[in-house]
C-alpha positions as CSV (number, residue, x, y, z in Angstrom):
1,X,-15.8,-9.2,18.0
2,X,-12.7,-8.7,15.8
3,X,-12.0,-5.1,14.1
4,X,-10.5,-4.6,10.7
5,X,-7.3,-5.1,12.1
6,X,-6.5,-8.6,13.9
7,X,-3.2,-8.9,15.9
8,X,-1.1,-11.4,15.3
9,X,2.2,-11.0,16.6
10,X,4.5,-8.6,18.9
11,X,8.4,-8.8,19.3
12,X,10.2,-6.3,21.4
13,X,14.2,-5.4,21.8
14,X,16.3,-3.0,24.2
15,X,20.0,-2.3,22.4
16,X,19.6,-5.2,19.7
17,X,21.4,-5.1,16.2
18,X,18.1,-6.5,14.5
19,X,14.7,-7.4,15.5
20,X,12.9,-10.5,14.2
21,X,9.3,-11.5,14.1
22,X,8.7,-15.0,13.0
23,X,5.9,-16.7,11.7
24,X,3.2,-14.0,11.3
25,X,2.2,-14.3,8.0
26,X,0.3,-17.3,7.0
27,X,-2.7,-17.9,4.6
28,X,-5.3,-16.4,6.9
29,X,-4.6,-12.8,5.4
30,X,-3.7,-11.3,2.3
31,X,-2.7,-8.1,3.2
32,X,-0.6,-7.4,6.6
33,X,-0.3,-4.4,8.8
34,X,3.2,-3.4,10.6
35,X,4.0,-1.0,12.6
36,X,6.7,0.4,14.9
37,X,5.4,2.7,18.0
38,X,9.3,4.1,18.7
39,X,12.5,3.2,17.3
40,X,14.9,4.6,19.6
41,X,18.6,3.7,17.6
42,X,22.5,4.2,19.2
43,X,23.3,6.7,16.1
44,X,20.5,8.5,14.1
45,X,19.8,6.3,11.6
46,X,17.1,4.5,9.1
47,X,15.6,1.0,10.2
48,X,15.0,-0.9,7.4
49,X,13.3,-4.1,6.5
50,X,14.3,-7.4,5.6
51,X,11.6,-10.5,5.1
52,X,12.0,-13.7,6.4
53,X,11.6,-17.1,4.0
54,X,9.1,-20.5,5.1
55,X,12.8,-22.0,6.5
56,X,13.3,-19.3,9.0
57,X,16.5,-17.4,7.1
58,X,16.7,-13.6,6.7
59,X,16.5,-13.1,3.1
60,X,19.5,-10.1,2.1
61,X,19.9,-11.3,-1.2
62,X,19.7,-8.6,-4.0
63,X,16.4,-9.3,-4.7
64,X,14.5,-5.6,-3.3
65,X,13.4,-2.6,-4.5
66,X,12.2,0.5,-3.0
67,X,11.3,4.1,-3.8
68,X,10.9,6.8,-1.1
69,X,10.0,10.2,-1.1
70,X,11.7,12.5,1.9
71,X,9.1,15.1,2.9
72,X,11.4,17.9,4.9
73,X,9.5,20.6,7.0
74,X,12.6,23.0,6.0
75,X,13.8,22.6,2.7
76,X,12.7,20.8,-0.6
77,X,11.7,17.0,-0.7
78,X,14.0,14.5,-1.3
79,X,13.7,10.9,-3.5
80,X,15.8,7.8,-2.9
81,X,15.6,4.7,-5.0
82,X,17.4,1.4,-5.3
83,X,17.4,-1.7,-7.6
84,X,18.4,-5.2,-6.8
85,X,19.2,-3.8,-3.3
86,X,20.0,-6.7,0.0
87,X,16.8,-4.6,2.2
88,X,13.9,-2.5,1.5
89,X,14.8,1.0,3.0
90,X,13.7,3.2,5.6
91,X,10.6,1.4,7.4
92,X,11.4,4.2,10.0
93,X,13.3,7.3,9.1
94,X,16.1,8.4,10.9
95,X,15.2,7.1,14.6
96,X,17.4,8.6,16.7
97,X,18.8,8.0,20.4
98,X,16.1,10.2,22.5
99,X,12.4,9.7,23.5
100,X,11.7,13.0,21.8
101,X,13.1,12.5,18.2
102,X,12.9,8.3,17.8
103,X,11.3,7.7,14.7
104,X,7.8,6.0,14.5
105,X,6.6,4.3,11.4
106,X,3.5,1.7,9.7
107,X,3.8,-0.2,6.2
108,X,1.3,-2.8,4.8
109,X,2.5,-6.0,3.5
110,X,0.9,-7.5,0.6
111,X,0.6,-11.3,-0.5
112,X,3.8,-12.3,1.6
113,X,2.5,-15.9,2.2
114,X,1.3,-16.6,-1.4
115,X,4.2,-18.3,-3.1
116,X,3.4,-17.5,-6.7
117,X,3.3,-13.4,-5.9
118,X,6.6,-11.1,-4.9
119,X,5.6,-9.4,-1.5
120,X,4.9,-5.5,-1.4
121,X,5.4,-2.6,1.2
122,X,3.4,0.2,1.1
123,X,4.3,2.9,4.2
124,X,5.2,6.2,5.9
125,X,7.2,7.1,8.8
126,X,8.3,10.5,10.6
127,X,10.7,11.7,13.2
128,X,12.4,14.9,14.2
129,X,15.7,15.4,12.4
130,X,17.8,17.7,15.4
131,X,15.1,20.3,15.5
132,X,13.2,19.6,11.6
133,X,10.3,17.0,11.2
134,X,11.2,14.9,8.7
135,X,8.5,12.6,7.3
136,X,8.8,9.3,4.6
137,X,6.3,7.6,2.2
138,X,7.9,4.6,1.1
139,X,7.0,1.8,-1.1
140,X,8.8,-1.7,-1.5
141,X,9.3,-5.3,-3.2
142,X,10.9,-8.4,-2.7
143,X,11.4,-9.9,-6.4
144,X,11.2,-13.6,-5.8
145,X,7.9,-15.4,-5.6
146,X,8.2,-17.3,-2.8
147,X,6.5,-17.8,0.6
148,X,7.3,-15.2,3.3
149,X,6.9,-16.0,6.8
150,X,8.0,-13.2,8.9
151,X,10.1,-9.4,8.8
152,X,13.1,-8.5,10.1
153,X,14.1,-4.9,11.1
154,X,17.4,-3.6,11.3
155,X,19.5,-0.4,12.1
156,X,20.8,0.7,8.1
157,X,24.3,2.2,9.1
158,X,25.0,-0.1,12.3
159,X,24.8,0.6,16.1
160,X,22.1,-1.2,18.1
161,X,18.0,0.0,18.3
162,X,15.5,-0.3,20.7
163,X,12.0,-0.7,19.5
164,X,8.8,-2.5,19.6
165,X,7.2,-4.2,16.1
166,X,3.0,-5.1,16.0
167,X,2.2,-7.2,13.5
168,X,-1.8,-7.0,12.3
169,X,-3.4,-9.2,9.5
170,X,-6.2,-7.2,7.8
171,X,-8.9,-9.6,8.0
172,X,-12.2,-9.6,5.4
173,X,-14.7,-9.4,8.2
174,X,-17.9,-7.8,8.6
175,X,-17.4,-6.7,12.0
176,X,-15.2,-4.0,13.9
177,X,-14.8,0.0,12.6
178,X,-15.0,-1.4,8.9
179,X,-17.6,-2.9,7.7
180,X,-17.2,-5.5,4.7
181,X,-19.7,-4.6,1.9
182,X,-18.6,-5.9,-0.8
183,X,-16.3,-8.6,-2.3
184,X,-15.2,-9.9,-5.9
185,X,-12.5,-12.1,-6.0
186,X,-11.0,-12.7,-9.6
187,X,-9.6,-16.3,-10.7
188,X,-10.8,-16.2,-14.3
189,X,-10.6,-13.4,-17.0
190,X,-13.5,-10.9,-16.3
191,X,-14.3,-7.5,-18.4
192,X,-14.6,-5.1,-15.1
193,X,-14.9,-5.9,-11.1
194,X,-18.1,-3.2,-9.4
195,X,-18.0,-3.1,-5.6
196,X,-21.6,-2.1,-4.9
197,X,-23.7,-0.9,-1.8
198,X,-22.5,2.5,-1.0
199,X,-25.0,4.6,0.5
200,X,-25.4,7.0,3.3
201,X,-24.9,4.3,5.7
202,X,-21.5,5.7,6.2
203,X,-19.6,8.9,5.1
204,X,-16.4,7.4,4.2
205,X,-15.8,3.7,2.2
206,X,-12.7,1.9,1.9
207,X,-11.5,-0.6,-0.8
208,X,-8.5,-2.4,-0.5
209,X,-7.1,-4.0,-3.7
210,X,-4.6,-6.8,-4.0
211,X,-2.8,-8.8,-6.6
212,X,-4.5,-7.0,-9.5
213,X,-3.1,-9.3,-12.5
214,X,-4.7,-8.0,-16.4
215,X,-5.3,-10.7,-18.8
216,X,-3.4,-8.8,-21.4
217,X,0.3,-7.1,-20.9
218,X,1.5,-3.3,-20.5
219,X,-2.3,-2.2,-19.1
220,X,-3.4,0.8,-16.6
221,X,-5.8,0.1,-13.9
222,X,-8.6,2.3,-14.4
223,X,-11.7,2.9,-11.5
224,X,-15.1,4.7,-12.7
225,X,-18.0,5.4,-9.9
226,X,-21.0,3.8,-10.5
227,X,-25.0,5.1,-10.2
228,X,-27.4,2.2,-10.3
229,X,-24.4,-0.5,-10.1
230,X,-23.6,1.1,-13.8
231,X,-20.1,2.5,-14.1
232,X,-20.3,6.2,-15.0
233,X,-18.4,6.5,-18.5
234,X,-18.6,10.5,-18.5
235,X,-15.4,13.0,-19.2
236,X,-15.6,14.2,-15.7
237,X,-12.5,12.5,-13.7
238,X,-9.8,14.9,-13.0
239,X,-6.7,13.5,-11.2
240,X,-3.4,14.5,-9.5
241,X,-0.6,11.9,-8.3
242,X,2.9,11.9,-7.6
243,X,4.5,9.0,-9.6
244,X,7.2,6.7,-7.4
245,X,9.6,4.4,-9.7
246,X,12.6,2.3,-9.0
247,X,14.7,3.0,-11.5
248,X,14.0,6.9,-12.6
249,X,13.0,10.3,-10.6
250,X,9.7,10.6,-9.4
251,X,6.9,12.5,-11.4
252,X,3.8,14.5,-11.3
253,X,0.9,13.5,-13.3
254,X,-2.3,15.3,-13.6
255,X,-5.0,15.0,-15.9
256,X,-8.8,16.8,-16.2
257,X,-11.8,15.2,-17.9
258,X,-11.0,12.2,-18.3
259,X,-13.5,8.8,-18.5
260,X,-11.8,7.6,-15.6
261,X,-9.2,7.8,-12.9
262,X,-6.2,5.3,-13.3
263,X,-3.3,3.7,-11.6
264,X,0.4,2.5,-12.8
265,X,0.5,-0.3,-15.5
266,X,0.2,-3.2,-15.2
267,X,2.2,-6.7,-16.6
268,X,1.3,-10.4,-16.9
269,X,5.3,-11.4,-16.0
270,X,6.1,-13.2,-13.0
271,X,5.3,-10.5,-9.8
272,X,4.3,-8.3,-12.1
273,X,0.5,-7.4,-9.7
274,X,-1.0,-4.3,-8.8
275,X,-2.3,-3.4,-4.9
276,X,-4.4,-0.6,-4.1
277,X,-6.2,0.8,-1.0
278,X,-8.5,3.7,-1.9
279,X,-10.8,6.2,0.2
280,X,-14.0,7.9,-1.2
281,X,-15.5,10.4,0.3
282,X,-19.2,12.0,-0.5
283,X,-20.1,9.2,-2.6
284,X,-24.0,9.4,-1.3
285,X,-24.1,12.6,-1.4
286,X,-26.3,14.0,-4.5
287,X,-24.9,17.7,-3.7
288,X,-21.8,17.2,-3.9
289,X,-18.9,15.7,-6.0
290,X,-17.0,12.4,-5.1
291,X,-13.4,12.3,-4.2
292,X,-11.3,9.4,-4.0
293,X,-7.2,9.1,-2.2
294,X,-5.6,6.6,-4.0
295,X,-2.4,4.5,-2.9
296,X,-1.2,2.2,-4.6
297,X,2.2,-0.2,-5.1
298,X,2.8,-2.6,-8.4
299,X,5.7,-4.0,-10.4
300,X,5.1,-3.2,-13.7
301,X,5.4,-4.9,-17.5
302,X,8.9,-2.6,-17.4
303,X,9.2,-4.2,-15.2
304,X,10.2,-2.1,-11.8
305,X,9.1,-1.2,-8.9
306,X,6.0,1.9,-8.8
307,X,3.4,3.9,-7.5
308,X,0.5,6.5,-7.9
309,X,0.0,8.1,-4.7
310,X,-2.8,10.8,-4.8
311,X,-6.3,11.3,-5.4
312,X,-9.1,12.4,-8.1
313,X,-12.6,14.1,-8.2
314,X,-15.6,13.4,-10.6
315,X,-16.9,16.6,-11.2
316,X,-20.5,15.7,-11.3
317,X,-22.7,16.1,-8.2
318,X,-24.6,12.9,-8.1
319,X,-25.2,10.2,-5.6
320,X,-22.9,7.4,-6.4
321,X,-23.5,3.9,-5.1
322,X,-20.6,1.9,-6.6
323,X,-17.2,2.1,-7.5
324,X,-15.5,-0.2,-10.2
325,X,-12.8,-1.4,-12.0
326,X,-11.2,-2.7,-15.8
327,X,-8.0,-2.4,-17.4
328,X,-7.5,0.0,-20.1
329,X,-7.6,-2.3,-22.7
330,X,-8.4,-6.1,-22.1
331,X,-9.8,-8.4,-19.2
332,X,-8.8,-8.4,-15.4
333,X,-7.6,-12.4,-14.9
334,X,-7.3,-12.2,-11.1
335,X,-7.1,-9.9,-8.0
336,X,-8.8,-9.4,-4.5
337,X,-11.2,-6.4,-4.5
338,X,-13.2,-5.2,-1.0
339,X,-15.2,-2.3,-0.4
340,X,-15.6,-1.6,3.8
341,X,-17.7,1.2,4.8
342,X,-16.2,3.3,8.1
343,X,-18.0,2.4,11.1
344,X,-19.6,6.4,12.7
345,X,-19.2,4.7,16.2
């Protein structure tokens, strides 16, 4: 039986200058899963990612954006960020030339086949930098709706790379090591989405989120747990995320006893969608609070290029058996929302 994760498509190179695979995203998925096992390049540098358009050309227009946050074992983190770039930076982080220190690297790729929606990259890499682990979290856009059909990975500064790229389509199933529970899918304007059936079945639930449009402009995403399939409205959500952006350093933001968690805002211009994929933990559990990690990459009403990346607490302990969703102000018009329980074994 098929797991969460469905292959779709591998492409391998020794001393190439770019690595190509073709036609792996189609209609069957929404969401996309790549990653690169070893990138062993001629001189240390970043591989980065290019998309492929429906007539088989490598897209290096100026249409990309990409925020990434540099996490150094030695020294302070570091931010890069780009507008109207020709490539979406660092899928891998500085893959050098030996077995030992050649970067490895994932990101997800949301709504590349749907040709009304810019395509999204959510991902993190690491590598040893000379004798320092250097690791990446990275998010991405390609601002043109159009339909993608494949990626294309390069060395950023030159030279020639030797790696091997998996390509995985995240497939709504209800078979593998997640388990679909629950699914809304959104094509007309609704007040909130709740993703219900949480129990003790499993420890840890999933939901992955994509294409999150709001009915009305300039709105937050906000997420509530539920007891009874009723959305718990209390001032117990604390929250702590580090803020990616385009176009402007990075941020902290924190807030305590709040009515809900929340994510960047939203817009209703063209791209401008929200995609999430969220982990909660203890939600069963009547002794004990319920966390959630949150992940999340949008372009917003600004517009540019952001993310929350972090998690939150509601500081009541209660057995929670849902998890849902409404803008801050206004109606949800469409979006993708699954809830998958962890399979123990």
């Amino acid at each position: 039986m098929a797991t969460e994760l469905q292959f779709i498509k591998s492409a391998s190179g020794s001393g190439v200058s770019s690595l190509s695979v073709t036609d792996c995203f189609s209609a069957d998925y929404d969401v996309y899963f790549v990653e690169v096992s070893k990138s062993l390049n001629t001189i240390e540098t970043n591989l980065d990612i290019r998309f492929i358009d429906s007539g088989g050309s490598i897209i290096s227009a100026s249409e990309y954006d990409y925020a990434t946050l540099q996490l150094n074992s030695n020294t302070t983190f570091g931010e890069r960020r780009s507008t109207g770039n020709t490539k979406i930076s660092r899928l891998v982080i500085y893959g050098g030339d030996e077995q030992k220190t050649g970067g490895t690297g994932y990101t997800y790729v949301f709504n590349p086949y749907d040709s009304s929606s810019y395509t999204f990259t959510q991902g993190a890499s690491q590598t040893i930098q000379g004798t320092t682990f250097v690791g990446d979290k990275q998010i991405g856009v390609h601002k043109s709706a159009e339909q993608i059909t494949g990626i294309s990975l390069f060395p950023s500064s030159g030279g020639t790379t030797t790696l091997i790229i998996n390509v995985y389509g995240v497939k709504w199933i209800m078979s593998g090591s997640l388990i679909k529970i629950d699914e809304e899918i959104v094509t007309s304007a609704v007040a909130s989405v709740t993703l219900t059936g949480i129990d003790s079945t499993y420890d840890v639930y999933q939901v992955v989120a994509s294409n999150i449009v709001p009915a009305s402009d300039s709105q937050a995403i906000r997420i509530r747990v539920g007891t009874g399939g009723t959305p718990d409205s209390d001032s117990e959500y604390d929250m702590a995320y580090k803020v990616f952006e385009s176009n402007t350093s990075f941020a902290n933001h924190s807030e305590v006893n709040q009515t809900s968690w929340r994510g960047v805002t939203y817009g209703t211009g063209t791209g401008e969608a929200g995609n999430l994929i969220i982990y909660c933990f203890n939600f069963s559990n009547a002794s004990e609070y319920s966390f959630i990690t949150q992940e999340e990459v949008t372009y917003t009403n600004s517009p540019h290029l952001a993310s929350f990346t972090g998690g939150g607490v509601h500081t009541v302990a209660e057995a929670n058996d849902s998890i849902s969703f409404h803008m801050a102000s206004g109606n949800i018009a469409s979006g993708r929302f699954v809830l998958y329980g962890l399979k123990k074994d």
